[in-house]
C-alpha positions as a Markdown table, in Angstrom:
| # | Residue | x | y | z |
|---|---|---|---|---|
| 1 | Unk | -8.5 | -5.1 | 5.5 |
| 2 | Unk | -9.2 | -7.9 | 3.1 |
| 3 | Unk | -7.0 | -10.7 | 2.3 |
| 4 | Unk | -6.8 | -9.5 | -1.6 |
| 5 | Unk | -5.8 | -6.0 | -0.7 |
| 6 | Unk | -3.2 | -7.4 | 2.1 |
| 7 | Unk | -1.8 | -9.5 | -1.0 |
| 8 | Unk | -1.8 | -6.7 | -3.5 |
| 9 | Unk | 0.0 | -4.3 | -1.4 |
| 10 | Unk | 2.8 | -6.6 | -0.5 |
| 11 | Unk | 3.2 | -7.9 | -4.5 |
| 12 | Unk | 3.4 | -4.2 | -5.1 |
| 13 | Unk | 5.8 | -3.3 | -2.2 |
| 14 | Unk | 7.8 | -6.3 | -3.6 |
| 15 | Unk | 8.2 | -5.3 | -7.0 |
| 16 | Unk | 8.9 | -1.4 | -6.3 |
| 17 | Unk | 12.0 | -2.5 | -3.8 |
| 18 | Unk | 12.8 | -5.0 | -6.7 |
| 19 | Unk | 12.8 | -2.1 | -9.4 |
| 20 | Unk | 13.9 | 1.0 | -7.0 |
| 21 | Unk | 16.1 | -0.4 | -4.2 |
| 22 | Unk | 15.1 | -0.4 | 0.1 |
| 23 | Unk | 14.5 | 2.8 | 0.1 |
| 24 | Unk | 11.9 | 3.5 | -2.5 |
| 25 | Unk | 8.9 | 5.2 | -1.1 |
| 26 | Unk | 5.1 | 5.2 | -2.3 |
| 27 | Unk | 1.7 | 6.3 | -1.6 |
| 28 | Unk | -1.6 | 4.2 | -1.4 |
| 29 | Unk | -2.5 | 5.1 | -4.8 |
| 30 | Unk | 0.1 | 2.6 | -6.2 |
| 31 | Unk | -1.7 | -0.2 | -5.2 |
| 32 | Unk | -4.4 | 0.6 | -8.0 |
| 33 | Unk | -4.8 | 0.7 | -11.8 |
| 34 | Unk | -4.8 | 5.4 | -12.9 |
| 35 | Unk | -8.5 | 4.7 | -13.6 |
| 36 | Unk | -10.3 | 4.0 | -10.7 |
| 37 | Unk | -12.7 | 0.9 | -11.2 |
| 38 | Unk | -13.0 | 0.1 | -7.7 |
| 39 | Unk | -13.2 | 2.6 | -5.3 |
| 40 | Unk | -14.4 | 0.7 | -2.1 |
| 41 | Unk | -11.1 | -1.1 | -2.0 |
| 42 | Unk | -9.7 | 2.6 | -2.6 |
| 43 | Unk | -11.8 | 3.6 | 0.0 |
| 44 | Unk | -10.3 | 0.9 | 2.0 |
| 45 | Unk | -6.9 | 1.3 | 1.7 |
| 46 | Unk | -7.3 | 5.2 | 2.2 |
| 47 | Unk | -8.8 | 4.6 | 5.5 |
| 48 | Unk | -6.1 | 1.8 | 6.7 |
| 49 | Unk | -3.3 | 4.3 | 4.9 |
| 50 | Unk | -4.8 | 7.8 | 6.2 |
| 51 | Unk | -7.4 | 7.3 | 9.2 |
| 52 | Unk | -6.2 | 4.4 | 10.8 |
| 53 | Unk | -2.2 | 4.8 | 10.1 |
| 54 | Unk | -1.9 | 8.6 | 9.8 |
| 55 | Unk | 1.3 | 7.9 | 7.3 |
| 56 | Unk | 1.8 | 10.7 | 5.9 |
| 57 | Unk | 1.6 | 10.7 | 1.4 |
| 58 | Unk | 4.9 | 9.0 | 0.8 |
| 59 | Unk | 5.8 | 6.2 | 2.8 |
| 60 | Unk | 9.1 | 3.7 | 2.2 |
| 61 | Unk | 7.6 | 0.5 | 0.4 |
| 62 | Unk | 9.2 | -1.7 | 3.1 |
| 63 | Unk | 7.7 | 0.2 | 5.9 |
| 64 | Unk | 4.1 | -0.7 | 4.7 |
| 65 | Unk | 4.7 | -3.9 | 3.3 |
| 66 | Unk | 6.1 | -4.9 | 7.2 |
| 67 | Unk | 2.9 | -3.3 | 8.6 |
| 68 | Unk | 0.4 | -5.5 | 6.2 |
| 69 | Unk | 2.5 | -8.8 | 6.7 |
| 70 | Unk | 1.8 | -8.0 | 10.8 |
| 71 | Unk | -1.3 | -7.4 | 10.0 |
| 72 | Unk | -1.3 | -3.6 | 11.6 |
């Protein structure tokens, strides 16, 4: 995974426990803008999410944000 997608999804796992509390879940989608204006880094973080994970659609925010820090 790229270094500015490993950033992204920990800002974003950051903000959503900041807003929602530890237990807040998310899927890979909330890493990116509702129109999709760059799907090879979608692409990407499906296939880390989904082929190489197999996380199911919802995930808790902390849970991911661990994995990408460990670099999973």
């Amino acid at each position: 995974m790229r270094e500015s997608l490993r950033q992204k999804m920990i800002e974003v796992c950051d903000k959503k426990i900041e807003q929602k509390g530890p237990t807040v879940g998310l899927s890979f989608y909330a890493f990116f803008a509702n129109k999709n204006d760059d799907p090879v880094l979608l692409m990407e973080a499906a296939q880390w999410w989904i082929a190489k994970h197999k996380l199911d659609h919802f995930e808790k925010a902390a849970k991911i944000k661990q994995m990408v820090e460990r670099k999973d």
